[in-house]
Backbone as CSV, one residue per row, in Angstrom:
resi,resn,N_x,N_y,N_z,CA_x,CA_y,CA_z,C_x,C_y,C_z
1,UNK,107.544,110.813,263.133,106.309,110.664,262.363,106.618,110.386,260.892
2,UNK,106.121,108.849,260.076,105.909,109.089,258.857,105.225,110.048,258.164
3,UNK,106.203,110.270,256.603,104.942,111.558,256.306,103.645,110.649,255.480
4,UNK,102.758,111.564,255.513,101.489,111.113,255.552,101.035,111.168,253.884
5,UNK,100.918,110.331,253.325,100.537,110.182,251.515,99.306,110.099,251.311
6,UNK,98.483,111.101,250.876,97.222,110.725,250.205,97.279,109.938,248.748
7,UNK,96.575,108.791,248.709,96.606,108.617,247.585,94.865,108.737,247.178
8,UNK,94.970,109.322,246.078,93.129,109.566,245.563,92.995,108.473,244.753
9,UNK,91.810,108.045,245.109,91.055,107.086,244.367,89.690,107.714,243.960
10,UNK,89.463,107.376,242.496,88.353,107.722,242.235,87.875,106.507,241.530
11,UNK,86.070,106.267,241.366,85.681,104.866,240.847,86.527,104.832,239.594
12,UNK,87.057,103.077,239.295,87.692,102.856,238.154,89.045,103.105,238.563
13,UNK,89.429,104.122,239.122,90.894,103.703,239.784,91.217,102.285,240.088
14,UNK,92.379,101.644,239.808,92.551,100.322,240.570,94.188,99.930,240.717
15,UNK,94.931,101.205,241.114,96.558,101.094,241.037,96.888,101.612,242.741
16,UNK,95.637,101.967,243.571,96.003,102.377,244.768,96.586,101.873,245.831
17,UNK,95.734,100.269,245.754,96.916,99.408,246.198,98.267,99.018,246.575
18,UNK,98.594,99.353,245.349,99.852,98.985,244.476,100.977,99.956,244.966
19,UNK,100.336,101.495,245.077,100.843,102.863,245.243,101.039,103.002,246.758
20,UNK,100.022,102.699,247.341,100.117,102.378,249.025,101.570,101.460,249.411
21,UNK,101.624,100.057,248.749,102.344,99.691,249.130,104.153,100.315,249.561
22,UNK,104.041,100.519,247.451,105.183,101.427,247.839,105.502,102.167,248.688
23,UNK,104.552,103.030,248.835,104.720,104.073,250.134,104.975,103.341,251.540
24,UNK,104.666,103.014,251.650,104.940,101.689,253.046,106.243,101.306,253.160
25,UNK,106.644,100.506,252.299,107.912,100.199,251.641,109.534,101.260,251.387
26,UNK,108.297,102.628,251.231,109.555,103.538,251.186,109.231,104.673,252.597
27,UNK,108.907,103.943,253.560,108.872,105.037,254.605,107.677,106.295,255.073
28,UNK,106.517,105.959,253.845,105.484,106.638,254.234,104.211,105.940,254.751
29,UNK,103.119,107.212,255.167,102.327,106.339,255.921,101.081,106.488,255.217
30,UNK,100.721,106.224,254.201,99.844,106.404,252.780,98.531,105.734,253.145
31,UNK,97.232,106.691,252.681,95.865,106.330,253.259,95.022,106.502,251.906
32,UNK,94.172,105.445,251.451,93.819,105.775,250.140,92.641,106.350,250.482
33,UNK,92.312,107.573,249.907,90.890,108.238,250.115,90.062,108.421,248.709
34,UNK,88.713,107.995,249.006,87.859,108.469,247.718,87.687,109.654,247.726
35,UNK,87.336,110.272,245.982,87.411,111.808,245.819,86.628,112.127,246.616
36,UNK,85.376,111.514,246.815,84.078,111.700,247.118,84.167,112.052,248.774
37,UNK,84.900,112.015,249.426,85.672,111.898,250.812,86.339,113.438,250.921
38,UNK,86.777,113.848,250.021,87.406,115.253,249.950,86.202,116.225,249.560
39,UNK,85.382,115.715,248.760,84.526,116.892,248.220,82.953,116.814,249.457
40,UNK,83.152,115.974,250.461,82.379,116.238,251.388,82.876,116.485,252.617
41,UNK,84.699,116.766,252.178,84.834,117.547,253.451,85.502,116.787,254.779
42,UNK,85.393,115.575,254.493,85.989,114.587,255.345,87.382,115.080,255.414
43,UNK,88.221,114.971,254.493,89.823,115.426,254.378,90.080,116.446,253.593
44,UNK,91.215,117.098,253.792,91.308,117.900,252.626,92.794,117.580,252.894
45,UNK,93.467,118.104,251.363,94.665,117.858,250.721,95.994,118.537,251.488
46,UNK,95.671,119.454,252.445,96.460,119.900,253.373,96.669,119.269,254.561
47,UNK,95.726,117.729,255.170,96.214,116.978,255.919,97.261,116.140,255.527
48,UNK,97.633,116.298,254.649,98.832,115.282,253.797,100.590,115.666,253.671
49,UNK,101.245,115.233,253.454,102.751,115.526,252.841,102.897,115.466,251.765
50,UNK,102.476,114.672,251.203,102.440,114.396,249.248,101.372,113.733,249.282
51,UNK,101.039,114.072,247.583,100.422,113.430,247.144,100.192,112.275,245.814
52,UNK,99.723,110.951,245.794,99.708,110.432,244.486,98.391,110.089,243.991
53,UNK,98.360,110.210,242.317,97.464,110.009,241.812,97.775,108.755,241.039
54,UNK,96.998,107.928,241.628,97.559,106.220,240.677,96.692,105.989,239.411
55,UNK,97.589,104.904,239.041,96.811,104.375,237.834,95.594,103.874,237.584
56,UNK,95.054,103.183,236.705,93.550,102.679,236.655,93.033,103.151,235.470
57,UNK,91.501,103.493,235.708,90.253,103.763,234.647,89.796,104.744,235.064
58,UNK,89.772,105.919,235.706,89.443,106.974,236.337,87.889,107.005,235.524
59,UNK,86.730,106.903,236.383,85.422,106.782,235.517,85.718,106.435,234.421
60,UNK,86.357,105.292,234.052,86.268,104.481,233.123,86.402,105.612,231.853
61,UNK,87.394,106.432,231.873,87.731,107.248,230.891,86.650,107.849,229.760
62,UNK,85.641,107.249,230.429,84.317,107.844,229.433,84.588,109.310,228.614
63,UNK,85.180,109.981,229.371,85.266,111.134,228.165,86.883,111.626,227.692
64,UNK,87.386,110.402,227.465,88.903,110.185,227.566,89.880,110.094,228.819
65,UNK,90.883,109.863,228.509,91.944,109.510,229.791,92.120,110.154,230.605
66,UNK,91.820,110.070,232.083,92.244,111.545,232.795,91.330,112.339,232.731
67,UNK,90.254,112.948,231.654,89.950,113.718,232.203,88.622,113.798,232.954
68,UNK,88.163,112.918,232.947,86.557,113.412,234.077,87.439,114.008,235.187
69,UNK,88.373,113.108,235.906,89.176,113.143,236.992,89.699,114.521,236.783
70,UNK,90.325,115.145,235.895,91.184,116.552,235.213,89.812,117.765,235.726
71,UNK,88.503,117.487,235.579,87.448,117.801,235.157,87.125,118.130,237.400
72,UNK,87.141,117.105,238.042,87.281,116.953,239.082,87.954,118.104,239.654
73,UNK,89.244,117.782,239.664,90.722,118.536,240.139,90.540,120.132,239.504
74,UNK,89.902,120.572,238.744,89.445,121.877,238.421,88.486,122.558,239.130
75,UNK,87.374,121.762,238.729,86.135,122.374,239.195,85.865,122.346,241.053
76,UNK,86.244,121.221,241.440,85.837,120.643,243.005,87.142,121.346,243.525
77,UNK,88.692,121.203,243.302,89.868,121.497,244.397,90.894,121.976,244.012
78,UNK,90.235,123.106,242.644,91.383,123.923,242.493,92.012,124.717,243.546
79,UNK,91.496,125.490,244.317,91.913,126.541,245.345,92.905,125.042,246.196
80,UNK,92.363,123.929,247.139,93.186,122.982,247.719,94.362,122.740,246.986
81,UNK,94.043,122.505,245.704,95.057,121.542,245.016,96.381,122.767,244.590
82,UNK,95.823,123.885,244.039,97.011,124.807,243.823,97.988,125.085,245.267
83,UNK,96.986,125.253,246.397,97.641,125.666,247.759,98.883,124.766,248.031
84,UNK,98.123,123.155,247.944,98.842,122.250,247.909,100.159,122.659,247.435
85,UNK,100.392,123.007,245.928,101.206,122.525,244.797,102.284,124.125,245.440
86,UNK,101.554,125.163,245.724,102.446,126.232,246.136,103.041,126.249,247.157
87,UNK,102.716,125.328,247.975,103.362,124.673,249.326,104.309,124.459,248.818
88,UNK,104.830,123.758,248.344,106.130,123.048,248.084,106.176,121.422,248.292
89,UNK,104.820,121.153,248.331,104.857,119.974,249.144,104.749,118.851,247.157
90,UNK,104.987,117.511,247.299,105.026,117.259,246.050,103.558,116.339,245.655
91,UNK,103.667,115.781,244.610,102.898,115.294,243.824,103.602,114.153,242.812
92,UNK,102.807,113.275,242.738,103.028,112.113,241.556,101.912,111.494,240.958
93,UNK,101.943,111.805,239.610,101.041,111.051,238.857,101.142,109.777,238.393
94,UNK,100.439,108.705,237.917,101.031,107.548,237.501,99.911,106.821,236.385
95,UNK,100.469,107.116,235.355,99.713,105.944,234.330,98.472,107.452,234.043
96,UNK,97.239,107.325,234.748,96.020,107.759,234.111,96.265,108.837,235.306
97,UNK,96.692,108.524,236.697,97.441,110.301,236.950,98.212,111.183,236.785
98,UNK,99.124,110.516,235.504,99.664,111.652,234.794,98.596,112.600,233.746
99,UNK,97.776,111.381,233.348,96.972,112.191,232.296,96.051,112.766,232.704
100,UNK,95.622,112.935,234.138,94.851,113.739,234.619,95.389,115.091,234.615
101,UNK,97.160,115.047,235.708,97.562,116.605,235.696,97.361,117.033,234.600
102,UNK,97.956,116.388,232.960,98.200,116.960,232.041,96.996,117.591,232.033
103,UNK,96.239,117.079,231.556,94.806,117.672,231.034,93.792,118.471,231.755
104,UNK,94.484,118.439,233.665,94.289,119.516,234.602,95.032,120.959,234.314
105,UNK,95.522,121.119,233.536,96.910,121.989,232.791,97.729,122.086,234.314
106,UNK,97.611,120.893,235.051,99.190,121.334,235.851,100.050,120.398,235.935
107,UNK,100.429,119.976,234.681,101.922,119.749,234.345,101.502,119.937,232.848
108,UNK,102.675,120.629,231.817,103.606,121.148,232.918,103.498,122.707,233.968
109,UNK,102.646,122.775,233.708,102.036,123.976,234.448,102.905,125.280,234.303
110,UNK,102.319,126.535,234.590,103.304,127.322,234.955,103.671,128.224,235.418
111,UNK,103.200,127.394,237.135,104.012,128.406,238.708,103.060,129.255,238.647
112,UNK,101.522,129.537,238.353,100.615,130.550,238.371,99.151,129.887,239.649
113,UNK,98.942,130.933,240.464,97.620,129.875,240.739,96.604,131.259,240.389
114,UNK,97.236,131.841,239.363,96.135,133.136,238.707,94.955,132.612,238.240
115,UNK,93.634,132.854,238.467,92.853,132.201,237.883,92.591,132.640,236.463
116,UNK,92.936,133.806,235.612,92.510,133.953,234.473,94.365,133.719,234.002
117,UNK,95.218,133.479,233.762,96.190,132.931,233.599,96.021,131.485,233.806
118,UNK,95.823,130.472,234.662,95.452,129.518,234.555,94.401,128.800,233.482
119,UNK,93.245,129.294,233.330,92.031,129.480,232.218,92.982,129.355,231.114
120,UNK,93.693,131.055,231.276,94.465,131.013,229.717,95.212,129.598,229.707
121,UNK,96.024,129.109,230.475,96.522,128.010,230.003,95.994,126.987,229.132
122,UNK,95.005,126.448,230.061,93.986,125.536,229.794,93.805,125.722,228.690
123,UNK,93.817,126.596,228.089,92.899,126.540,226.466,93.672,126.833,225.590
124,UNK,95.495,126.889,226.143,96.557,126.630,224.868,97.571,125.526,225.279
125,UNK,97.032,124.626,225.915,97.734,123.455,226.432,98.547,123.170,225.144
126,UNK,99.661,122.852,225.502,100.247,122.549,224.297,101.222,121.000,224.609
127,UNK,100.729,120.088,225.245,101.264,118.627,225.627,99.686,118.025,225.550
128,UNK,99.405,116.848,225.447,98.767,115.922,225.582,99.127,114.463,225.953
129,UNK,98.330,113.541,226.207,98.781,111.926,226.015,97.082,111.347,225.381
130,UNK,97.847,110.694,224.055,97.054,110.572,223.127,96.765,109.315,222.894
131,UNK,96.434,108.921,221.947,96.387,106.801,221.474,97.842,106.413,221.020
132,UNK,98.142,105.398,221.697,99.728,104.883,221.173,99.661,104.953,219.604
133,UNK,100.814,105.108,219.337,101.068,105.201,217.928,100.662,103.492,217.519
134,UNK,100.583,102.221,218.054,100.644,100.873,217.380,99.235,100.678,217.405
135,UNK,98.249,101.699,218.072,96.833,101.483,217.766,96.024,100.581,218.834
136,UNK,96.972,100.194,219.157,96.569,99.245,221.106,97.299,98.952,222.137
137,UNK,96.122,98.724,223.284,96.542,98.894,224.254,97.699,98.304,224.886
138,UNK,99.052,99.021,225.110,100.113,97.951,225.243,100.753,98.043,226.652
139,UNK,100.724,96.481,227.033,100.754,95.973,228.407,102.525,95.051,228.323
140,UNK,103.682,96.292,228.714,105.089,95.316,228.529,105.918,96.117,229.435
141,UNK,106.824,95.469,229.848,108.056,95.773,230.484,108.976,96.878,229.995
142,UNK,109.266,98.110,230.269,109.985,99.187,229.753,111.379,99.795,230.641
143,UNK,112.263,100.157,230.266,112.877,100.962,230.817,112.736,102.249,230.743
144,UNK,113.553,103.205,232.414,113.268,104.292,232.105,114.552,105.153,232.702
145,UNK,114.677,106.263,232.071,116.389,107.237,232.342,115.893,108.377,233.098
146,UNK,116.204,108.067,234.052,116.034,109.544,234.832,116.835,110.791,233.998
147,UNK,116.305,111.746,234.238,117.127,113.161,233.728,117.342,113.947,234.949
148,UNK,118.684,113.787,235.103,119.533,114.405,236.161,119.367,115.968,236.398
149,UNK,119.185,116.518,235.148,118.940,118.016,235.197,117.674,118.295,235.442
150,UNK,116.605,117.631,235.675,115.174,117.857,235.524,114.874,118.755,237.136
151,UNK,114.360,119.689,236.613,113.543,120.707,237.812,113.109,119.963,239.122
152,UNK,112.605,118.662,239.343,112.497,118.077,240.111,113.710,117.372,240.798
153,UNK,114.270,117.991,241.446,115.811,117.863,241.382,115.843,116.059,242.370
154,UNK,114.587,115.930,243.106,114.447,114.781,244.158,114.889,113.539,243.611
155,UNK,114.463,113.945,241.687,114.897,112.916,240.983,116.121,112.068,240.752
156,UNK,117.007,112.940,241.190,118.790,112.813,241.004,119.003,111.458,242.118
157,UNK,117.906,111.323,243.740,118.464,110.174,244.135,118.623,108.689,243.294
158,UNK,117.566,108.654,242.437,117.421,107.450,242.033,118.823,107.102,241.025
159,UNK,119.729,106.248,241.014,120.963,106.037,240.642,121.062,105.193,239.583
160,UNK,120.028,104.519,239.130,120.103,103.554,237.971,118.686,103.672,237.048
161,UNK,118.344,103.086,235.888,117.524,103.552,235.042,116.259,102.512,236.193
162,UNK,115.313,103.324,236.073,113.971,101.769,236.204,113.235,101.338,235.653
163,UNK,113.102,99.906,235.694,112.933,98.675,235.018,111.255,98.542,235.222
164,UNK,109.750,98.953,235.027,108.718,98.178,235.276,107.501,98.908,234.157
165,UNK,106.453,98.103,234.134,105.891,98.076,233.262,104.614,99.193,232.757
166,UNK,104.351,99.370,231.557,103.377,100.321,231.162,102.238,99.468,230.810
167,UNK,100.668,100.101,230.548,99.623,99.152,230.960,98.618,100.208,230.332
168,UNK,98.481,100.748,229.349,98.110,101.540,228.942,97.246,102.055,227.112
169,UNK,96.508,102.091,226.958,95.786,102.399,225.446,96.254,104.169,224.786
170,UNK,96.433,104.981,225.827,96.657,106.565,225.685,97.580,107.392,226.187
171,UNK,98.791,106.723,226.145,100.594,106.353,226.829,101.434,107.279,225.971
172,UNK,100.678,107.800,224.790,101.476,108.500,223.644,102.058,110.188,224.427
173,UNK,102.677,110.510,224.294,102.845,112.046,224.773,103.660,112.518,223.711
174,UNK,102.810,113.851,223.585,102.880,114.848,222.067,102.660,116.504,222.418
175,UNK,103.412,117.054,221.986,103.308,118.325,221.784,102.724,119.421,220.558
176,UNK,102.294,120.024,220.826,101.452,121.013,219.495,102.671,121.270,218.514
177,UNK,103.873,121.246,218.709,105.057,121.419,217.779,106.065,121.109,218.312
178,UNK,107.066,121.426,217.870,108.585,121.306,217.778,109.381,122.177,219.308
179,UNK,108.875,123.761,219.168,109.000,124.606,220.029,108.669,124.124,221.241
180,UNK,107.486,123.319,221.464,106.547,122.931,222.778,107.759,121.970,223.206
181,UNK,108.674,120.868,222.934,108.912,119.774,223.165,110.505,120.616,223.087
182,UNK,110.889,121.912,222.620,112.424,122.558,222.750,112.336,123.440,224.271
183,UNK,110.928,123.555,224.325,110.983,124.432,225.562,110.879,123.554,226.956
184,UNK,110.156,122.478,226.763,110.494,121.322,227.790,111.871,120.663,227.725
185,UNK,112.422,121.185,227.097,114.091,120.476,226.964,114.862,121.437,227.716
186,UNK,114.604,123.174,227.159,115.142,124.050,227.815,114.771,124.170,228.889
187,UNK,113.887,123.879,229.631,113.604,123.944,231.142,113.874,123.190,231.572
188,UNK,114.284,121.939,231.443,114.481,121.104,232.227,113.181,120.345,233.048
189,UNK,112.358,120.550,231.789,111.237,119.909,232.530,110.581,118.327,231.998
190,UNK,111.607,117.906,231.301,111.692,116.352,231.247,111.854,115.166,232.162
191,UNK,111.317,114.681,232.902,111.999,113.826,233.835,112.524,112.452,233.540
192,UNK,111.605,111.860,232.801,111.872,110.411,232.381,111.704,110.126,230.872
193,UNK,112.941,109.672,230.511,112.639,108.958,229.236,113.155,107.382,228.914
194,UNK,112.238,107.277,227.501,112.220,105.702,227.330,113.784,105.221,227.010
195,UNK,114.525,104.211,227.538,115.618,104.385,226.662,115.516,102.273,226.698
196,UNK,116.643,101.709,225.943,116.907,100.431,225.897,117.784,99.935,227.125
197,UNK,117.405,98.593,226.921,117.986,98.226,228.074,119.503,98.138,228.498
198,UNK,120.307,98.488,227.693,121.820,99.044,227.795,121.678,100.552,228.306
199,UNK,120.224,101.307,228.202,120.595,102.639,228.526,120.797,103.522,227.181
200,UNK,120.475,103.212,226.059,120.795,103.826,225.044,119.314,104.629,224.768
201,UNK,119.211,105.642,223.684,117.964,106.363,223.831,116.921,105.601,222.898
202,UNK,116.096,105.632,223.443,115.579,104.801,222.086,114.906,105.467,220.661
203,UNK,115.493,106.364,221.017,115.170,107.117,219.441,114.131,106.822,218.867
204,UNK,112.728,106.596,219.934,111.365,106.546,218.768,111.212,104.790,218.580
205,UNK,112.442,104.157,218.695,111.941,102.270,218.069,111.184,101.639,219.072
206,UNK,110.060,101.325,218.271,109.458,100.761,218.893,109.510,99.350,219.406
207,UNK,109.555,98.300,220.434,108.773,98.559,221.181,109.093,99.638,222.826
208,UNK,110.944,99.269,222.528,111.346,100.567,223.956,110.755,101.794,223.921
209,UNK,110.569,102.572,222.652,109.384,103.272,223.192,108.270,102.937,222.726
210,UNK,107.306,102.555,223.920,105.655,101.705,223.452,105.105,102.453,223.212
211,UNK,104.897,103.920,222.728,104.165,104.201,222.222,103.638,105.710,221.347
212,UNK,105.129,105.523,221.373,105.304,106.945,219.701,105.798,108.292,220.637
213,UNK,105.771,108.266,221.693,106.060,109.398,222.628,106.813,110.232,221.980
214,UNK,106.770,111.559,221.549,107.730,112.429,221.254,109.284,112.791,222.013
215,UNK,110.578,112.428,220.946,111.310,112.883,222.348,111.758,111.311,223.144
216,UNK,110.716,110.135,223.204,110.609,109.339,223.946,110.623,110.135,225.708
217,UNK,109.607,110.486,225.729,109.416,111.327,226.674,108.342,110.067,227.571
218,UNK,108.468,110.173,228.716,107.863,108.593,229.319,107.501,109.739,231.017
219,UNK,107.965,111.261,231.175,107.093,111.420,231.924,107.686,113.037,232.454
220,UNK,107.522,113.954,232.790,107.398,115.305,233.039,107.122,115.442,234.423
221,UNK,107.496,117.071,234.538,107.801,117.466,236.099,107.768,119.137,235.234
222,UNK,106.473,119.880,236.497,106.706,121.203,236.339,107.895,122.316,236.617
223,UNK,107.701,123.561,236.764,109.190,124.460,237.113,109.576,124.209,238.261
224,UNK,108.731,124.311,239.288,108.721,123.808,240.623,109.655,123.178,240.979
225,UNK,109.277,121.872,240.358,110.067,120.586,240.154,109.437,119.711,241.781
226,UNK,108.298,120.240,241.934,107.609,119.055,243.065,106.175,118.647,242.408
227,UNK,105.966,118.783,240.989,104.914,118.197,240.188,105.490,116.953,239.204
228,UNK,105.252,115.563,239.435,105.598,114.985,238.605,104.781,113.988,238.047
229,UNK,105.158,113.684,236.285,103.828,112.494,236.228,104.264,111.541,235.169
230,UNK,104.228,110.846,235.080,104.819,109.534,233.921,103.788,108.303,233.842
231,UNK,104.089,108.055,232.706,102.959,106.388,232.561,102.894,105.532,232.791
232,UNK,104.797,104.977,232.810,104.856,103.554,233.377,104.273,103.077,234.785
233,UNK,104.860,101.948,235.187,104.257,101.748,236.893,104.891,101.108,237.810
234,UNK,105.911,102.562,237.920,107.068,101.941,238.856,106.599,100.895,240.274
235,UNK,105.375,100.929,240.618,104.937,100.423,241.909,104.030,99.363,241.488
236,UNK,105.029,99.053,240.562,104.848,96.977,240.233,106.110,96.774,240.053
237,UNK,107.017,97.251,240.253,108.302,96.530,240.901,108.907,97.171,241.932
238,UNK,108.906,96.268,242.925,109.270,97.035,243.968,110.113,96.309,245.022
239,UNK,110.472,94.919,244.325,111.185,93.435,244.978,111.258,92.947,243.509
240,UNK,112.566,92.767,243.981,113.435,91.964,242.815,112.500,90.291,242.189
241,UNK,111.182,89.530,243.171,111.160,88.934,242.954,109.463,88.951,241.490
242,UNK,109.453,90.396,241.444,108.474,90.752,240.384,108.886,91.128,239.070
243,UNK,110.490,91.115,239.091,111.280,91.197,237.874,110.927,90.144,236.887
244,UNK,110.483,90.183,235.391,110.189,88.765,234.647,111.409,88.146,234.484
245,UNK,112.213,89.125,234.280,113.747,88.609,233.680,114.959,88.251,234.786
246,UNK,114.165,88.001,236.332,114.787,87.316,237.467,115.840,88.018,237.407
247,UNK,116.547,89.059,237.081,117.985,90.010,236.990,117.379,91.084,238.447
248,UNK,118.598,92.088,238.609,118.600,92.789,239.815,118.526,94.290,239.399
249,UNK,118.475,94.638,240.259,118.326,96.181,239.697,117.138,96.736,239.309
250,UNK,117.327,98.006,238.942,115.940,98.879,238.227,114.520,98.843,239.243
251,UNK,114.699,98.736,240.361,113.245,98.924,241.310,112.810,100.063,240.633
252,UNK,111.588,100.031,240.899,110.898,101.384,240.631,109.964,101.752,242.138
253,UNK,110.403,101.212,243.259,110.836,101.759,244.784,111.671,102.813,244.388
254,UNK,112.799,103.069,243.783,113.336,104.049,244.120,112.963,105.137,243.651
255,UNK,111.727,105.521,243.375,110.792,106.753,242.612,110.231,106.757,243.849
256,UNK,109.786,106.145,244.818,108.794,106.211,246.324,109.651,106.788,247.022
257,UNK,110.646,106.517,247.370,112.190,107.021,248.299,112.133,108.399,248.125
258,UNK,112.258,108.227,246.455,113.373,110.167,246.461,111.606,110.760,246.502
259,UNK,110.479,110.321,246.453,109.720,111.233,246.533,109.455,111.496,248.178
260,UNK,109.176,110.442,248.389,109.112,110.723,250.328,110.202,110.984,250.984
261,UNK,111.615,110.656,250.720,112.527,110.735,251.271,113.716,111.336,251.144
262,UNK,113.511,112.333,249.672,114.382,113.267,248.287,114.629,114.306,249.065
């Protein structure tokens, strides 16, 4: 049996496609469901193996990025979605489903499904993803460095940096201080960062990192290490023949693999 991928779509989503495929591609058997499908009960999040949250406009971000959707994932399937996450079973955000967990406070979360511990979180979140530092929306080709030590250990299959693109107005990721962004270092709860295309870090230059990211931080994973979420969109390259620069390497298939297959 393939394992079975929910991917959620909510209106304004439009990366599910894209996310399906991969999954196909890397051995899963991925079914895109509207929220609206879970909150009447049709499915719930425990018929699944993993789960992804793709990119898009999630209600058209009307009350910023991520969160109506953040707003969703609280109120409608916290009890599902924590069960989920305490399973052990994993998760991937992408683009505007990273900025949902974030702003769901579960990533980077922390290992609690307490409800007044959780609350408390919520209201000292100390990560965000904000407006790019260049002031617009920037649509380019990026690299990205896995971090070998990162809590999500599934991460370690992927063997080379990956190569595909960000698509995004609110791509920035920032911490309330210095401490917030030393304690995601000390945990090991960094997963991906921006670096150049030799692999070097990109220390903040823009355009390798598109968009002021602290850290050049391009995407996070809770203690767990089966919560993960980043901006780019590895599942627009996924065949060498979607590369602009016709070169080999850098799939961002191999983020679908180690998640279904890690």
């Amino acid at each position: 049996m393939k394992p079975k991928i929910l991917i959620l779509h909510a209106s304004g989503t439009n990366r599910d496609g894209e996310a399906a495929r991969a999954c196909e591609l890397a051995g899963g058997a991925p079914e895109i469901i509207h929220i609206n499908r879970l909150r009447a009960g049709e499915r719930r999040f425990s018929d699944y193996d993993a789960l992804i949250l793709p990119g898009g406009f999630s209600y058209g971000d009307a009350l910023g990025a991520g969160v109506r959707l953040a707003l969703d994932l609280q109120v409608f399937f916290h009890d599902q979605l924590h069960e989920f996450i305490a399973s052990g079973k994993r998760v991937l955000g992408i683009c505007n489903g990273f900025q949902a967990l974030v702003k769901a406070g579960l990533l980077p979360g922390n290992g609690t499904t307490d409800d007044a511990t959780y609350n408390s979180q919520l209201a000292t979140r100390t990560v965000t993803l904000t407006h790019n530092t260049s002031g617009h929306f920037e649509c380019r080709w990026v690299h990205l460095a896995v971090n070998d030590s990162a809590k999500a250990s599934f991460l370690s299959a992927i063997r080379e940096p990956i190569f595909c693109p960000v698509a995004h107005g609110e791509g920035n990721f920032q911490a309330t201080d210095g401490e917030a962004v030393a304690h995601l270092e000390a945990s090991d709860l960094i997963a991906f960062r921006y670096v150049d295309a030799d692999g070097n870090p990109a220390d903040g230059r823009y355009p390798v990192n598109p968009n002021g990211s602290v850290a050049d931080i391009a995407g996070i994973c809770n203690a767990a290490g089966n919560v993960v979420g980043l901006m780019p969109h590895p599942e627009d390259h996924l065949m060498a023949i979607q590369n602009p620069l016709r070169s080999g390497g850098g799939l961002g298939l191999s983020l679908f693999e180690a998640l279904i297959n890690g």
